[in-house]
N, C-alpha and C positions, 0 to 999 in steps of 0.2 A: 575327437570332438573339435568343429573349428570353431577358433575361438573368435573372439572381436580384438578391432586393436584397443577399446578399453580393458577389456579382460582383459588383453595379452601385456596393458601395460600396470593395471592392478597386480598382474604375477609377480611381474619382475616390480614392483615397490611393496609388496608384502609378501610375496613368496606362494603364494595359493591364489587359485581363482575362489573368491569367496561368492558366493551366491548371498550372504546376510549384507555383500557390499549393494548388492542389486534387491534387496528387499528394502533396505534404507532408502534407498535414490537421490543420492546428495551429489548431483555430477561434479568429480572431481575429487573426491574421497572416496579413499577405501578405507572399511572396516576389518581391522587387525587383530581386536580383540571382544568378547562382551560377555560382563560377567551382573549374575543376578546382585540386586541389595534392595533392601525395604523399600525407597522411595521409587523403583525402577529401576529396570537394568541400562545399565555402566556402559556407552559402545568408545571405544578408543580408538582412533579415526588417525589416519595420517594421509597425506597430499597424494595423490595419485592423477596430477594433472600438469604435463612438460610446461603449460606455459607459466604457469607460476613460479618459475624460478626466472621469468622473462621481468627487466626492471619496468616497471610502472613507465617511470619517464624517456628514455631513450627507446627499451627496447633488447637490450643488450642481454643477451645470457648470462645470468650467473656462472661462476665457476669456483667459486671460494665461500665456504659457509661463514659465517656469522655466530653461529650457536643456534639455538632451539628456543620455544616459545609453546606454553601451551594455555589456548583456550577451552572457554565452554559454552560455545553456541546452544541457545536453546531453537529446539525445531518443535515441529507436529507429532501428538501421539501416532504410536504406531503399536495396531492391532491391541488399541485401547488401553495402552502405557504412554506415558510420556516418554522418551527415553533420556538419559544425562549423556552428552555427549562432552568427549575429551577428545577436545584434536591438538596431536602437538606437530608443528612445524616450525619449520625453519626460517633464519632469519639470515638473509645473502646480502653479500658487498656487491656493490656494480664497480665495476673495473673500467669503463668508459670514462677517461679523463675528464672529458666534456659535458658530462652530466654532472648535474649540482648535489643528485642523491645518491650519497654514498652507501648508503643499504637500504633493504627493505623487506620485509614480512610476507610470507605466501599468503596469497587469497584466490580464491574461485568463486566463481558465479554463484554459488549457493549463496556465499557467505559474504560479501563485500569487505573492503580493509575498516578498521575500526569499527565492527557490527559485532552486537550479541545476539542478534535474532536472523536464523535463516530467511531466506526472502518470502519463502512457501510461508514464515507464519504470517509475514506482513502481508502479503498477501490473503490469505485467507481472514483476518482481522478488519481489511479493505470490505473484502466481499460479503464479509458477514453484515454488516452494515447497509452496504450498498442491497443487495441481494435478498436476503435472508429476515430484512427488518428490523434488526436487532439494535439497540442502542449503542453509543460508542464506551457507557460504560461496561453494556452486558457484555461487547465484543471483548474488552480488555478483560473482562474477569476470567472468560472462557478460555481463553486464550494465555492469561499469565503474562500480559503487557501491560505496562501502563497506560492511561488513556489518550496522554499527546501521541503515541506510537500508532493507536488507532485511529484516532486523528488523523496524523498525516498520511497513515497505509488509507485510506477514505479516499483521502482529496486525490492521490496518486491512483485509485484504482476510477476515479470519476473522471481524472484526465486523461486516461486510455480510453473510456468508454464512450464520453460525451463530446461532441463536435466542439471545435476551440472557438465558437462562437455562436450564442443561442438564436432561434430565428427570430427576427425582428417583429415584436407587438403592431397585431395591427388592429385591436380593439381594449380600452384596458376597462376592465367590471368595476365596479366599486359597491361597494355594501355599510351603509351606516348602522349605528347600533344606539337604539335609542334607552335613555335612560339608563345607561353607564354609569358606574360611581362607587364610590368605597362604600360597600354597604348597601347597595343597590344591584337590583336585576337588570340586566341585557336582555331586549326586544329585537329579534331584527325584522327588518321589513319586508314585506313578500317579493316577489321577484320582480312585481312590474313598481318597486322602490328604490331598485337599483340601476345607477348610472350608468352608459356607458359611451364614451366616448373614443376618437379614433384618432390613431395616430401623422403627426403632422410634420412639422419640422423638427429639425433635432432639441431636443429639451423642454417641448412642449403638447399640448392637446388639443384638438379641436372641440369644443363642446358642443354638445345635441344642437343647440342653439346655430353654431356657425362661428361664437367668438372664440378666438383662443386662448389657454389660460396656459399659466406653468403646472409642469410637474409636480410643483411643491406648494402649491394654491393648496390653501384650505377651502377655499371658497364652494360652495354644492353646486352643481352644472342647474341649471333654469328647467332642464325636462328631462325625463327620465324614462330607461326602455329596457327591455329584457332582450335585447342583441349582443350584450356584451358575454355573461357567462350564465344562459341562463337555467343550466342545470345548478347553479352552485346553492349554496346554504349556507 
């Protein structure tokens, strides 16, 4: 069987081509071990990726261990388990005189340095949100993150998706609400009771009228049109 050069180098750092390392799909771990217990099964995960013994800062190959380290990345269920994941790796000297860090901790793309959550659940946390409709607290409960985590996987998955600048207003609606008040009903007014005016110079509006007013005018435009949004409600 020909193999891959990940299989072929998952062999040689666990000794087996595992195929439960290719059912996981954590590129850059292989799975060593995995055994059943009540809350889910146990995978015992070790680095099966050359560059990660490469230092963060320079660049430079390790070549002298440090000792050992083990985390517990939480990921994505898998085949309707969560799994508990135990990766132990290694912690390496940089021998580069020239570099200010003298050791440092394997990480791979799954897992970035100092993270408890693989990237796939941040990401998926992102797009539940984004995608799916879900609230950013429902996204965290499903998921087993807290909600800043979902939060910021949110804003991280809207800044990949959405242009780094929105298109510029060139009509803005406005809708009053009459008889507002603590204790009090909201009326709003039919479509042809809503403003709309166009945009002008920077930081300001033209009203129906022709004068200009600020952005931050309270003040009601003098006439009023259903140009601005007039499917809204």
């Amino acid at each position: 069987m020909l193999l891959s050069k990940q299989d072929d180098h998952n062999r040689r750092a666990t000794g087996v081509v595992n195929d439960t390392t290719r059912l996981l799909g954590l590129d850059g771990l292989a799975v060593v071990g995995v055994a059943d217990d009540t809350d889910g099964p146990v995978v015992h995960l070790v680095t099966a990726n050359e560059q990660a013994r490469h230092c963060p800062d320079c660049g430079t190959w390790a070549r002298r261990s440090k000792g050992r380290r083990v985390t517990r990345p939480r990921d994505l269920p898998v085949g309707g388990r969560r799994p508990r994941l135990v990766w132990t790796k290694r912690r390496w000297r940089c021998d580069e005189a020239a570099c200010r860090r003298r050791s440092f901790t394997e990480s791979v793309p799954a897992v970035p340095p100092r993270k408890r959550l693989t990237t796939r659940v941040r990401a998926a946390a992102g797009a539940a949100v984004a995608d799916q409709g879900r609230t950013v607290v429902q996204a965290a409960r499903d998921h087993d993150v807290s909600w800043p985590v979902v939060a910021a996987a949110f804003t991280d998955h809207a800044r990949a998706v959405l242009p780094a600048q929105p298109e510029p207003v060139q009509v803005l609606g406005m809708t009053r609400s009459v008889g507002a008040g603590r204790g009090g009903s909201s009326t709003r007014l039919p479509v042809s009771g809503r403003a709309s005016w166009t945009a002008g110079t920077s930081g300001s509006w033209t009203c129906p009228a022709g004068r200009a007013c600020s952005d931050r005018s309270k003040a009601a435009p003098p006439r009023r049109s259903s140009t601005g949004w007039p499917n809204a409600i």
